[in-house]
C-alpha positions as CSV (number, residue, x, y, z in Angstrom):
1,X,-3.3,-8.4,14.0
2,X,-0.8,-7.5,10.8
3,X,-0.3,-4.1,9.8
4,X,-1.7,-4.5,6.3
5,X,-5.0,-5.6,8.4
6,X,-5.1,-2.6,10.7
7,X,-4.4,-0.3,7.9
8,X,-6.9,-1.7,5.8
9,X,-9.8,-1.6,8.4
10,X,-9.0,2.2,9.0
11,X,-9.0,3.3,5.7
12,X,-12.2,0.9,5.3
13,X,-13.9,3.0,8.3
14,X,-13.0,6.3,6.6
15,X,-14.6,6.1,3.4
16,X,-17.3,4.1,4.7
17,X,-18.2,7.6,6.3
18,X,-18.9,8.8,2.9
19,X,-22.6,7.0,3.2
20,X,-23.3,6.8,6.9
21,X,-22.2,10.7,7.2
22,X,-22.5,12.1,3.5
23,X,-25.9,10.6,2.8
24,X,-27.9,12.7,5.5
25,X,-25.6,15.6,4.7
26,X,-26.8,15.3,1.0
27,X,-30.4,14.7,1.6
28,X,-30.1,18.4,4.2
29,X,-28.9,19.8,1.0
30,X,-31.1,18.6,-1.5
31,X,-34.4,19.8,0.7
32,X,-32.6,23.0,1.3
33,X,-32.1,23.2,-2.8
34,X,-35.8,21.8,-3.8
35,X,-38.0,23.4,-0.9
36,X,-39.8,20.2,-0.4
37,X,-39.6,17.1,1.5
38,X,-40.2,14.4,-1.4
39,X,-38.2,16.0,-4.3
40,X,-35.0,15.0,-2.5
41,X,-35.7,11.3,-2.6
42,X,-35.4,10.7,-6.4
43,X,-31.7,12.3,-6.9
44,X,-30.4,10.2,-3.4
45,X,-32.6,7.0,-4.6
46,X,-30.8,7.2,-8.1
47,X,-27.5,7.6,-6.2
48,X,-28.0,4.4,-3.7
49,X,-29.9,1.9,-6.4
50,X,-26.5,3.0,-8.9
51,X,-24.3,1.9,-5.4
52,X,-26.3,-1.2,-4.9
53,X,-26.1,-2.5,-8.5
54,X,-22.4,-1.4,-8.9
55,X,-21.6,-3.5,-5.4
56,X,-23.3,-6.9,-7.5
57,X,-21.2,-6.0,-10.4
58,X,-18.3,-5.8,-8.7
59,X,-18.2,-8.4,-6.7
60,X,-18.6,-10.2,-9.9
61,X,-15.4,-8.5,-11.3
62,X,-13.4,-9.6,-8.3
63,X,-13.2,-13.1,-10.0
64,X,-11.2,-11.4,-12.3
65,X,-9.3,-8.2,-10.9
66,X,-8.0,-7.9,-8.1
67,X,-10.1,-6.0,-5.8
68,X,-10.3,-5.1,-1.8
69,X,-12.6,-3.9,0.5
70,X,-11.5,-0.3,-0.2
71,X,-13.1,-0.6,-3.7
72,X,-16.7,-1.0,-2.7
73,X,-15.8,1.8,-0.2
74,X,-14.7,4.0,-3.0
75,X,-18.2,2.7,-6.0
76,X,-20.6,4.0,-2.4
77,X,-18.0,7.3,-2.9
78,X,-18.7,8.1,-6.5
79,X,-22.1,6.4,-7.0
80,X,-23.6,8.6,-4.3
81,X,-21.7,12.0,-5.8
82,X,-22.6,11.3,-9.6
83,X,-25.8,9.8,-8.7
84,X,-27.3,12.9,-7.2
85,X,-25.7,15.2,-9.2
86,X,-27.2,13.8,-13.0
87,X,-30.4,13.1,-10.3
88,X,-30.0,17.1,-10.3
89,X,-29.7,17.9,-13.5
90,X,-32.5,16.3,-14.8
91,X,-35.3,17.2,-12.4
92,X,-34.1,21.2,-12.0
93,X,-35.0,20.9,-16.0
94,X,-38.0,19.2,-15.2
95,X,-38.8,21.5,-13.4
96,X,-38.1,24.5,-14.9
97,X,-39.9,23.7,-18.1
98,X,-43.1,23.1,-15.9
99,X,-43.0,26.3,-14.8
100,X,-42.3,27.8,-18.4
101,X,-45.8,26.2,-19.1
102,X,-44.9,22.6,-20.5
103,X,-47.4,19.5,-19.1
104,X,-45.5,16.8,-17.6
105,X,-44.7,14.4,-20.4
106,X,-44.0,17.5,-23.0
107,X,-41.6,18.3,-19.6
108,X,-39.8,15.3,-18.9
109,X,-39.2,14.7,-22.8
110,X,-37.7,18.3,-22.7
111,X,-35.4,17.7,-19.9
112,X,-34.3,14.2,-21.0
113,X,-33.4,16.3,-24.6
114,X,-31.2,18.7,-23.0
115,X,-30.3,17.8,-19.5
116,X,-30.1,14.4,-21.1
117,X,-27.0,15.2,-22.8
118,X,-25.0,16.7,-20.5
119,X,-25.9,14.0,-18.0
120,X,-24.2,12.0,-20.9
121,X,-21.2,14.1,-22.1
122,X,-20.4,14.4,-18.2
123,X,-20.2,10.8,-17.1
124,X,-18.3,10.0,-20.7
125,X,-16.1,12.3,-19.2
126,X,-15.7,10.7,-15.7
127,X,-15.1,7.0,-17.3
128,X,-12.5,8.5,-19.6
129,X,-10.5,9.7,-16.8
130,X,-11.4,6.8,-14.5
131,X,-10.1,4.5,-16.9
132,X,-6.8,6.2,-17.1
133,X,-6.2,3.8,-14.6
134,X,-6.0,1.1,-16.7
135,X,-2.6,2.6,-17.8
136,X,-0.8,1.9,-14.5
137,X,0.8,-1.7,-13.9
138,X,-1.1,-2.7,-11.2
139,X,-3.7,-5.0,-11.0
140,X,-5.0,-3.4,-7.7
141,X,-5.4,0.1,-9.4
142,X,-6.9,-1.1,-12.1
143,X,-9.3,-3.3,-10.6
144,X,-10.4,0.5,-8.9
145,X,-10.4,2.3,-12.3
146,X,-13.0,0.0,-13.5
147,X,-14.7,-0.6,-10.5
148,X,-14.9,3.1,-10.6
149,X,-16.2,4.0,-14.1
150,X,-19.0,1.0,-14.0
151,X,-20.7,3.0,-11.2
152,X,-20.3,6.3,-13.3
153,X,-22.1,3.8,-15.8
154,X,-24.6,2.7,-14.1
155,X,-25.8,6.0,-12.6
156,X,-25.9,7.4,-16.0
157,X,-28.3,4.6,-17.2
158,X,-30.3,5.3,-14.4
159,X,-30.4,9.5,-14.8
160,X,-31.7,8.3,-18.2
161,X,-33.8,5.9,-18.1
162,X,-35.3,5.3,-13.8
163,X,-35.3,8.4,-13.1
164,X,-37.7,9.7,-15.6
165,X,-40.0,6.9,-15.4
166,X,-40.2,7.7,-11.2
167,X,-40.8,11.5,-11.9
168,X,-43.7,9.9,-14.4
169,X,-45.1,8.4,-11.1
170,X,-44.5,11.1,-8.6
171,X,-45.2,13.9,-11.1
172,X,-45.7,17.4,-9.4
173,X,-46.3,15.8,-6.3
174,X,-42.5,15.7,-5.5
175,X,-43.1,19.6,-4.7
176,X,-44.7,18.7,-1.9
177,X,-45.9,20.0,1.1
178,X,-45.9,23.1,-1.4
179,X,-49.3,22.5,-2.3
180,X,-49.8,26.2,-3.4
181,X,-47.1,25.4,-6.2
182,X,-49.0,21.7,-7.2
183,X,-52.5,23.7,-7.3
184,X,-50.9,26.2,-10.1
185,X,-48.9,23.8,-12.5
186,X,-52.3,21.5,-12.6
187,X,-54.5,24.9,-13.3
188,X,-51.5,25.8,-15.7
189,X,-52.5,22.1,-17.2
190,X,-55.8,23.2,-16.9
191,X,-56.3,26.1,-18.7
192,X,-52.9,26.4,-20.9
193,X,-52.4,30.1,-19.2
194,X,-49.0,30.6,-17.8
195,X,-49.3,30.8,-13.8
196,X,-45.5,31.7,-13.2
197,X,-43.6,35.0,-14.4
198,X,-40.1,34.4,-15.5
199,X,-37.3,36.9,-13.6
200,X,-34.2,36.9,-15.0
201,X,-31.4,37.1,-12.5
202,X,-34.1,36.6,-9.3
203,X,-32.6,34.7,-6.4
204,X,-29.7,33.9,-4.6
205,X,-28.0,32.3,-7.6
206,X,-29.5,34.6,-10.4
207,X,-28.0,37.7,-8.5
208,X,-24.8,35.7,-8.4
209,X,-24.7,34.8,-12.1
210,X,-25.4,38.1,-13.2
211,X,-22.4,39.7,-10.8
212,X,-20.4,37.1,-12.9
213,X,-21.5,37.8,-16.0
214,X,-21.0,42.1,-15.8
215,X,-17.4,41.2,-14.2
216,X,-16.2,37.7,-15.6
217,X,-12.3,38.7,-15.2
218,X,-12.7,40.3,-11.6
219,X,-14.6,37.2,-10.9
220,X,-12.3,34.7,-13.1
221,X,-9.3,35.6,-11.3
222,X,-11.0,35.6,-7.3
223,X,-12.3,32.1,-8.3
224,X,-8.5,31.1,-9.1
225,X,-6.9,32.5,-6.0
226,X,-9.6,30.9,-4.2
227,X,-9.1,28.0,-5.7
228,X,-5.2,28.4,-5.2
229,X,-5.4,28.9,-1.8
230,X,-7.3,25.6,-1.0
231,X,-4.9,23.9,-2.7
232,X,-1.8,25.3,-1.4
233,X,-1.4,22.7,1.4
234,X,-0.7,20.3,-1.7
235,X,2.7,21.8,-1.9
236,X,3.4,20.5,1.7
237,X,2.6,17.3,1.2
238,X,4.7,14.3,2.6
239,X,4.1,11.4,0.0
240,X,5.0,8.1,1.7
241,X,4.0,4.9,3.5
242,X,1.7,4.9,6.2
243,X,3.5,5.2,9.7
244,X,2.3,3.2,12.6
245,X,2.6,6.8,15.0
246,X,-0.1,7.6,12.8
247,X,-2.7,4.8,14.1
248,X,-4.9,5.1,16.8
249,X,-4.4,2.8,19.7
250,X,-4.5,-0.9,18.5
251,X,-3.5,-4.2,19.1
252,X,-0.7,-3.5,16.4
253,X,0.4,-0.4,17.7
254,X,0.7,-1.3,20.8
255,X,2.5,-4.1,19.7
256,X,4.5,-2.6,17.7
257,X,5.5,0.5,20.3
258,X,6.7,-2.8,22.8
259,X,8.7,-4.2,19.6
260,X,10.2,-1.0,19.2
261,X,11.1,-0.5,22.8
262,X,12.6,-3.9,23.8
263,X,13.9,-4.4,20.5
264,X,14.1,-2.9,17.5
265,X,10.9,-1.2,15.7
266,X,12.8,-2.2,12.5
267,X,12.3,-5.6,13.2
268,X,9.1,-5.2,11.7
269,X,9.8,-4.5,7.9
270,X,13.9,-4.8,8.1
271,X,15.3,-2.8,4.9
272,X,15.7,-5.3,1.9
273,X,18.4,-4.8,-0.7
274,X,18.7,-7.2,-3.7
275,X,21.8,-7.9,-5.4
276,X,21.7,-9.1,-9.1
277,X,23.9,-9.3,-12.2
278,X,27.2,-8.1,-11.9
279,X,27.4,-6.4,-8.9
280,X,27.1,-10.0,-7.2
281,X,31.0,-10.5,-8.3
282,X,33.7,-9.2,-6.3
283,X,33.4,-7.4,-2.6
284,X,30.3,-5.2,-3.6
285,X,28.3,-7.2,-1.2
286,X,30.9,-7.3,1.7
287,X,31.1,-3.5,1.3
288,X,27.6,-3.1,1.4
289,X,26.8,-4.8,4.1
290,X,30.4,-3.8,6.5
291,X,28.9,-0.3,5.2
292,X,25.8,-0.9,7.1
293,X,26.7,-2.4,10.1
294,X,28.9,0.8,10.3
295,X,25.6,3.0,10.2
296,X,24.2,3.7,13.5
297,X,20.4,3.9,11.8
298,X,21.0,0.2,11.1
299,X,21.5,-2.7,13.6
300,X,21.7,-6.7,12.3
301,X,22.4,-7.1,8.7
302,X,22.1,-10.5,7.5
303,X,23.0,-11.1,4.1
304,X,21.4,-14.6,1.6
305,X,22.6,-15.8,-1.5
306,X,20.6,-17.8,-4.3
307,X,20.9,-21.1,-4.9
308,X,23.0,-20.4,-7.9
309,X,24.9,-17.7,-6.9
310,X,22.7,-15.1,-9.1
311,X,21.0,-13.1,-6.5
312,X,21.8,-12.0,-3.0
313,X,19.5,-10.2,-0.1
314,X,20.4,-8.1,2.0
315,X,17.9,-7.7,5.2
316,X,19.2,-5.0,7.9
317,X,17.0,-3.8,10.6
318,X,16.4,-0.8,11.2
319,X,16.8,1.5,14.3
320,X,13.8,4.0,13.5
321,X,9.8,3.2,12.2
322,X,10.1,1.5,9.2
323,X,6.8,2.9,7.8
324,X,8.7,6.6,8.4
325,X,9.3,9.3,5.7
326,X,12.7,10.0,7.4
């Protein structure tokens, strides 16, 4: 089993964990949020029908782009995240404007008005800077960037469009089992009286909003060193290839750890040097390559020349992990 395999199939089994863990996560939040048991379907059904059409679409693409298993484990990533979130903003509104009094159709128009628009100004956002992508050489990259915007796409299309047809369907019945709450907004229908009293500031979030609001620069600057703190470990970060010490115990690394034993680990992925131009001329190359068989961190160096003379490699093995930040 290569490296590039068992690196791959890892990485795949990480982000795959963004469904299989973060989707029951997200649905214990969601009924936490709403109160209710069927209110949280329509924000995670928008989320997985944006994956599922995204997956097709891609999978299309990868006729085209160059694409790997990691991308339809990074579309489930976003599609479930943007998905629930425009899910949320538009059925809160709803929501909230069928307890201010509006019937359901006057409600949902309402919510797709305002909600509607920042559902669209956000993912506009999103592709923008997914799309930045597109600016890197790499066909790998951007087959990701675009990959990653068309789910932003498609769950936009689907906050605007599905999901208020479903909350047509489902109506107030997505408050359920709070059937106290139903039996008001449908005498509220009834009898075009008011059955809810708005408090400013009530709540867990309306006390926090307030604190805000009477002490935005305390609050500004706690937010930051918050913020700050969390991203501290950023400034420790080693930036390199993935080292095989890092795996778990597989076929490669085992294989690997015997290769590095009896052997040399560098045997691997030797050090490659290429040679062109100029510096082919002359004893450059002798140098470079009496230089390393002189370093101890290096053990056989072989050295090929081109056909016509142009190009030289240099392939010397090294001593240590190859895949090491050292």
């Amino acid at each position: 089993i290569s490296g590039s395999a068992t690196f791959g199939t890892i990485a795949e089994e990480d982000l795959s964990k963004e469904v299989s863990v973060g989707l029951p996560v997200a649905g214990l939040v969601l009924l936490a949020v709403f109160g209710a048991l069927i209110a949280p379907i329509l924000p995670l059904a928008i989320g997985l029908i944006s994956i599922g059409i995204t997956t097709a679409l891609v999978l299309l693409l990868a006729n085209i782009f160059v694409l790997d298993s990691t991308t339809t484990s990074l579309v489930s990533m976003i599609g479930l995240a943007v998905g629930i979130d425009y899910a949320l903003f538009f059925f809160e509104r709803f929501r909230e404007e069928r307890r201010n009094g509006a019937r359901k159709m006057d409600a949902i128009e309402r919510a797709g008005g305002s909600a509607g628009k920042a559902v669209m100004f956000s993912g506009a956002t999103v592709i923008l800077a997914l799309l930045g992508l597109l600016l890197l050489p790499i066909n790998f990259f951007q087959g990701m960037g675009i990959s990653a915007a068309l789910v932003v796409v498609v769950a936009v299309a689907a906050a605007m469009t599905l999901l208020p047809a479903m909350v047509r369907l489902i109506g107030d019945w997505a408050n359920a089992p709070r059937f106290g709450l139903i039996r008001k907004l449908r005498r509220q229908d009834e009898t075009g009286y008011g059955e809810f009293e708005t408090k400013i500031g009530s709540g867990l979030w309306g006390h926090l909003a307030s604190a805000v609001m009477r002490r935005p620069v305390v609050w500004l600057v706690a937010s930051l060193a918050i913020l700050l703190t969390l991203a501290a470990p950023v400034l420790s970060m080693n930036i390199g290839s993935q080292e095989t010490g890092s795996l778990p115990e597989t076929d490669f690394k085992r294989g690997f750890t015997v290769l590095a034993e009896d052997f040399s680990a560098g045997m691997d992925a030797p050090v490659r040097i290429v040679v062109s131009g100029d510096a082919v001329d002359g004893d450059g190359v002798d140098t470079l390559v009496a230089t390393l068989q002189e370093d101890p961190d290096f053990g056989a160096v072989v050295a090929e020349s081109s056909p016509d003379g142009e190009i030289v490699v240099v392939d010397a093995i090294t001593k240590a992990d190859p895949y090491s930040h050292g």
